[in-house]
MDAnalysis code that builds the backbone (N, CA, C; Angstrom):
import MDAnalysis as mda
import numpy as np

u = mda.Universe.empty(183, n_residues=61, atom_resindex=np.repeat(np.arange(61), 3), trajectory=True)
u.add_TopologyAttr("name", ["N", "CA", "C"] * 61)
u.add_TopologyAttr("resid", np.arange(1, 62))
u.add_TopologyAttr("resname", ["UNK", "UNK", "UNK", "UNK", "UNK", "UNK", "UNK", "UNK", "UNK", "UNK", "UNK", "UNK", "UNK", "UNK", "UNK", "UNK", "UNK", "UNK", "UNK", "UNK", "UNK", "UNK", "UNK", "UNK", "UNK", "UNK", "UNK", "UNK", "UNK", "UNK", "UNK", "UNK", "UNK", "UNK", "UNK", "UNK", "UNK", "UNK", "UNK", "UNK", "UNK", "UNK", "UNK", "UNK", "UNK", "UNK", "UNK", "UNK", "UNK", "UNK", "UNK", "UNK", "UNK", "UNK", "UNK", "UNK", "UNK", "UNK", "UNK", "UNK", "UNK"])
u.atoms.positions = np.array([
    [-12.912, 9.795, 10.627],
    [-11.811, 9.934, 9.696],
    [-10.621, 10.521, 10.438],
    [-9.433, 9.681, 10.109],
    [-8.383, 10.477, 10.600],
    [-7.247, 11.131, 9.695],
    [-6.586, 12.562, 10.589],
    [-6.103, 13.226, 9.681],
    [-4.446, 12.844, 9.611],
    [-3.661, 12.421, 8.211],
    [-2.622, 12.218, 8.753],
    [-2.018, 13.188, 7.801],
    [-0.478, 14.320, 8.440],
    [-0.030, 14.837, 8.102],
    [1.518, 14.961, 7.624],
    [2.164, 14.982, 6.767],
    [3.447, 14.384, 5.686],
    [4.073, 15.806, 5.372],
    [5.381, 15.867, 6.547],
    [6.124, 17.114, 5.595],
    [6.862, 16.426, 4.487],
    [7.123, 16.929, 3.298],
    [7.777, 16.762, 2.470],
    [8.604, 18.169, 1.763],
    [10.049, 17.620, 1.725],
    [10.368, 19.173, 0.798],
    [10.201, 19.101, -0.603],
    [10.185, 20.544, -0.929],
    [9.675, 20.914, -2.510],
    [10.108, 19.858, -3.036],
    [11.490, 19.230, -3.472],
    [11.769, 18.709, -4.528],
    [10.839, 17.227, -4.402],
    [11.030, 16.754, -3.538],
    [10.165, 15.413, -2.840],
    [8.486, 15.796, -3.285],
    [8.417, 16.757, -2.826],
    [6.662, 16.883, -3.241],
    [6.449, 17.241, -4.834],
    [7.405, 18.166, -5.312],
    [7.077, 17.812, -6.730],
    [7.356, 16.955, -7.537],
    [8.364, 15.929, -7.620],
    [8.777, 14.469, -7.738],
    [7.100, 13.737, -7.677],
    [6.491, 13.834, -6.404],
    [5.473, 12.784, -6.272],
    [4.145, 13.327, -6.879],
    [4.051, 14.327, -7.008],
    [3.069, 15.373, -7.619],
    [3.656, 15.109, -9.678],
    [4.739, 14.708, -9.954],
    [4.232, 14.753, -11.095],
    [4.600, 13.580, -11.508],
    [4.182, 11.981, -10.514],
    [4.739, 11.019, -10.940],
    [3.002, 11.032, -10.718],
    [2.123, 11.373, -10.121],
    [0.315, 11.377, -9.810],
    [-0.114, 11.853, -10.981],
    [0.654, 12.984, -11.382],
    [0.015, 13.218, -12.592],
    [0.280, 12.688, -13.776],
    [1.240, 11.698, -14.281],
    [1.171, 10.577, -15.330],
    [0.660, 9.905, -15.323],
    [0.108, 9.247, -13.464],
    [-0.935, 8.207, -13.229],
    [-2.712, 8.501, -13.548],
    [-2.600, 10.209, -13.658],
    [-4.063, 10.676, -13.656],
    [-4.273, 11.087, -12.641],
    [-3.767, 11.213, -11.513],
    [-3.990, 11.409, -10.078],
    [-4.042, 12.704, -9.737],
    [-4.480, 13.118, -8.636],
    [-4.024, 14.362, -8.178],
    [-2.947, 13.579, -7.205],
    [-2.755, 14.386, -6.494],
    [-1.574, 14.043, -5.088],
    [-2.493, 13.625, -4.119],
    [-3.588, 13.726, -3.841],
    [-4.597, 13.029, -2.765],
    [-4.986, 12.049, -3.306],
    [-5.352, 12.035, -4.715],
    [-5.828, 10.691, -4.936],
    [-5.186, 9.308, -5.143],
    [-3.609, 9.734, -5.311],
    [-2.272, 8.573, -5.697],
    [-2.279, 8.498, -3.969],
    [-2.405, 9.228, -3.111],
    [-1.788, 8.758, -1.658],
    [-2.608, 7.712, -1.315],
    [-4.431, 8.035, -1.524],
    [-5.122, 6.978, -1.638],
    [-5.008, 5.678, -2.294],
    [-4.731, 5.590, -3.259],
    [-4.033, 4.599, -3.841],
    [-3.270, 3.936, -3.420],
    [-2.077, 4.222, -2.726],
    [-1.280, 3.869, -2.457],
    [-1.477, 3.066, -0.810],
    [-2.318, 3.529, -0.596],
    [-2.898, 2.883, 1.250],
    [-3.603, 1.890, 1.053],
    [-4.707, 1.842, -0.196],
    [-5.443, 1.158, -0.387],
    [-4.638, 0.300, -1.156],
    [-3.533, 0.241, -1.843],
    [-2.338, -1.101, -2.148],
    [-2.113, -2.016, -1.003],
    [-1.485, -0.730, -0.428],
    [-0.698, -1.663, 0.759],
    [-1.763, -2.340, 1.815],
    [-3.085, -2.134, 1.599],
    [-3.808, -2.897, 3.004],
    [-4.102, -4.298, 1.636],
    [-4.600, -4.031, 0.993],
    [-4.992, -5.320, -0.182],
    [-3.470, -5.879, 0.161],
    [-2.636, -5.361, -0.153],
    [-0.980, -6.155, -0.240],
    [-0.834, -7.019, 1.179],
    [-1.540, -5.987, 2.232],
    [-1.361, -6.707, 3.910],
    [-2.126, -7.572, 4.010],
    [-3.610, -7.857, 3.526],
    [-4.306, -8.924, 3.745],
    [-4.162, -9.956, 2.788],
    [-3.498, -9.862, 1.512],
    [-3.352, -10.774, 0.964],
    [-1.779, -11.994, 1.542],
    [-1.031, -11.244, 2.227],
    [-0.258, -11.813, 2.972],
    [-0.309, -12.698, 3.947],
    [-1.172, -11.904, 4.833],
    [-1.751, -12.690, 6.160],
    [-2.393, -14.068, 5.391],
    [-3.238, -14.241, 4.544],
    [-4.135, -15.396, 3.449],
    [-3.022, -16.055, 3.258],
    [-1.780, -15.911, 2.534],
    [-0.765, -16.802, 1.989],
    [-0.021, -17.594, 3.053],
    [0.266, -16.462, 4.225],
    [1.062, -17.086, 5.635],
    [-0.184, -18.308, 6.015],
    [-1.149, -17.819, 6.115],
    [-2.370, -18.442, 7.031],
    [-2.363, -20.095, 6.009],
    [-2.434, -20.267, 4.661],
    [-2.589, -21.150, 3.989],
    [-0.965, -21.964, 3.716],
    [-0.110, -21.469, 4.008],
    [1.203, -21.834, 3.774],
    [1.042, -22.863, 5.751],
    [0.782, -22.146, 6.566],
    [1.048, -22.114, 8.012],
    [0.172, -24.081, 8.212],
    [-1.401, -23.637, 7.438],
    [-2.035, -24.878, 6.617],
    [-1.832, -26.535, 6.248],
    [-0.804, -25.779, 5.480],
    [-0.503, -26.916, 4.236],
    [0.999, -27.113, 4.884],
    [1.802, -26.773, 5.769],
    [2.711, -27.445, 6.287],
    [2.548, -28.717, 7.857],
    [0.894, -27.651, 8.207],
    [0.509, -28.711, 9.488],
    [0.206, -30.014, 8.934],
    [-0.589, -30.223, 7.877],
    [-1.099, -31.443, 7.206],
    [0.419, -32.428, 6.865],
    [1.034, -31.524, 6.444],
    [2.345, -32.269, 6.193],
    [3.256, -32.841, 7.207],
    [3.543, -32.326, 8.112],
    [3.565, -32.764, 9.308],
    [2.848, -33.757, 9.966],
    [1.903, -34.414, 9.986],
    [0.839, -35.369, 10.064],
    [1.221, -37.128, 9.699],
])
C-alpha cells in the first residue's frame, strides 16, 4: 500500500469534508471514491479509444 499525502488549507479541507458528508462519506472514504471513479473512468476510455481505433480500421478497408 502506498501512502499518498495532500496539503490542503482549512477552508479547502472543510469545503471537501462537508461536501463527504452529504455524500455519507467520511473524508477517506469520498477520496476513495473518487480514485476508484477515475480508474473505472480511465479504463473505460482506453475500451472506447481501443473500439473507436477498431471500427475506423474496418472502414478503411
Amino acid at each position: 500500500m502506498r501512502k499518498i499525502v495532500i496539503n490542503l488549507n482549512e477552508k479547502d479541507y472543510l469545503d471537501f469534508l462537508l461536501e463527504s458528508n452529504e455524500h455519507g462519506f467520511t473524508a477517506e472514504e469520498q477520496i476513495h471514491e473518487i480514485i476508484n471513479y477515475y480508474i473505472l473512468v480511465r479504463k473505460l476510455r482506453t475500451k472506447i479509444q481501443f473500439s473507436n481505433n477498431t471500427i475506423t480500421s474496418f472502414s478503411n478497408k
